[in-house]
C-alpha positions in Angstrom: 75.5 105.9 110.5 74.8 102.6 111.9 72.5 101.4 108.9 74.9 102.4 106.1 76.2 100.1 104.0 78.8 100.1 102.0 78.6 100.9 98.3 80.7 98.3 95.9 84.0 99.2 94.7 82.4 98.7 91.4 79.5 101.4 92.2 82.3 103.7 93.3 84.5 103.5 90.2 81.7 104.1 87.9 80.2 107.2 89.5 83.8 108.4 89.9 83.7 107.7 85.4 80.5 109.3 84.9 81.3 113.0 87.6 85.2 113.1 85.4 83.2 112.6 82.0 80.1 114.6 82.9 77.3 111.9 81.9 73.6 111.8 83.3 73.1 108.3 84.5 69.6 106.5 85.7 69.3 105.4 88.8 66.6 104.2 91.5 66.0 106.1 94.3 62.9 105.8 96.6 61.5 103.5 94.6 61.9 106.0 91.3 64.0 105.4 88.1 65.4 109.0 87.7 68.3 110.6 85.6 70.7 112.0 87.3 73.9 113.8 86.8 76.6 113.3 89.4 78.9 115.6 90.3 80.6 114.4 93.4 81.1 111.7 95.7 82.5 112.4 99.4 82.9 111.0 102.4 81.8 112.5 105.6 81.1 110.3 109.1 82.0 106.8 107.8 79.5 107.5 105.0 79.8 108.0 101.0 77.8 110.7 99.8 76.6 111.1 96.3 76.3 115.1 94.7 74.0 115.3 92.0 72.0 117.4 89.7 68.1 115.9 89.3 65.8 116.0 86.7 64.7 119.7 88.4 68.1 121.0 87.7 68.5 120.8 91.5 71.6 120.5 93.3 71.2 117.4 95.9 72.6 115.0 98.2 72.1 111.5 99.4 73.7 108.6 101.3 75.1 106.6 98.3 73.8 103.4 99.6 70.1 104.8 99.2 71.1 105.2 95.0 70.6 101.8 92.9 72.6 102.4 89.6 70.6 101.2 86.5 72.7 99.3 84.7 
């Protein structure tokens, strides 16, 4: 994982809030404003991955330095 980069402490605390309440959330990924709801965030290899539910009721993960919260 040489290009990851670290996600804020701040990022990590508020997807941490929003998977223990069980909100949706927007967020930008690939360019796209979606809404998502998270449902886990892991580490695996040095990296933080983000486990989400999309707007196509899929389950899906990503690096969670490729997600831009929408604040």
């Amino acid at each position: 994982m040489n290009d990851y980069q670290k996600i804020s402490c701040e990022d990590h605390s508020i997807y941490e809030l929003v998977i223990m309440r069980g909100y949706s959330m927007r967020v930008e990924i690939d360019g796209r404003v979606v809404r998502i709801k998270p449902t886990d965030i892991s580490t695996k290899n040095g990296a933080e991955f983000l486990t989400f539910t999309g707007e196509d009721s899929k389950t899906q993960e990503i690096r969670a330095d490729l997600v831009s919260i929408q604040k």
